[in-house]
C-alpha positions, 0 to 999 in steps of 0.5 A: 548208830555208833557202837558207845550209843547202842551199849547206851541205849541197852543199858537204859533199857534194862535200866527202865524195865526194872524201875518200871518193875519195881514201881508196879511191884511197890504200887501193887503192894501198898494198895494190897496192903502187904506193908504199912507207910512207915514199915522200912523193913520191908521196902529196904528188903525190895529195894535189895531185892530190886538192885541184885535183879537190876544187876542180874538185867543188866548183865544179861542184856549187856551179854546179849548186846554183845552176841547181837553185836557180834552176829551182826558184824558177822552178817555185815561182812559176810564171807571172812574170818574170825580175825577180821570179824574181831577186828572189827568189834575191837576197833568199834569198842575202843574209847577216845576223849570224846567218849571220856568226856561224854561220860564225865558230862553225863555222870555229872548229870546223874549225880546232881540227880541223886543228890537232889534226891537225896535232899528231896528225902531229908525234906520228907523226913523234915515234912513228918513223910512216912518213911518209906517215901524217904526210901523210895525217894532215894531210889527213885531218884538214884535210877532216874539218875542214871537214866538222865545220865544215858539219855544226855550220853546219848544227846552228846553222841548226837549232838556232840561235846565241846570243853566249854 
């Protein structure tokens, strides 16, 4: 597995942890009965919540990729040095066309996501939803976004990409 597939693989792993979270979290509070359907108040201060510890995850794992990474080129070769090792870890971060045009194509996936998302909100307004559901459907739609942008990223690095 290539080192753009791992970093890609780590990211939606934070990134489903904390929708999973945040979905418990939500779910858990509505049948507590902390808010009501139409209290925005109180789900935009989660979902602000949510977004600086999904920042805060992603970051941590990101780092410890990177340590795990580090350890393990280290294992691979055995006994060298620092440069080398270095090496090693530069020459598999470098990022080509290839990687370029994966990211464009997968980006593109994402935002034709959160875009239906975003209609799929104005439709819940249209339709007299409460609130909140407008707001999740934002959300929601925003992470699994960038999930579907991963998983075709990682779809691309094993399949690979052509220009058509």
């Amino acid at each position: 597995m290539s080192y753009q597939e791992k970093r890609t693989l780590t990211s939606m792993v934070a990134g489903l942890a904390v929708l999973v979270s945040y979905c418990i979290y939500i779910l858990n509070a509505y049948h507590k009965g902390w808010f009501a359907p139409d209290d925005m108040k109180f789900c935009a201060t989660v979902m602000l919540v949510f977004i600086g510890i999904g920042v805060a995850v992603a970051v941590v794992f990101q780092i410890l990729f990177h340590i795990l990474l580090s350890m393990g080129v280290a294992i691979r070769k055995g006994d060298c040095d620092d440069k080398a090792i270095e090496k090693e870890i530069v020459s598999a971060t470098v990022e080509d066309e290839m990687d370029k045009l994966i990211e464009l194509k997968a980006m593109k996936l994402g935002f034709i996501i959160a875009g239906a998302g975003m209609v799929a909100a104005l439709l819940a307004v249209v339709l007299d939803a409460p609130n909140a559901v407008m707001l999740n459907v934002l959300f929601l739609s925003m992470n699994v976004g960038s999930l579907a942008e991963g998983a075709l990223s990682l779809y691309y690095y094993r399949r690979g990409v052509y220009h058509a």
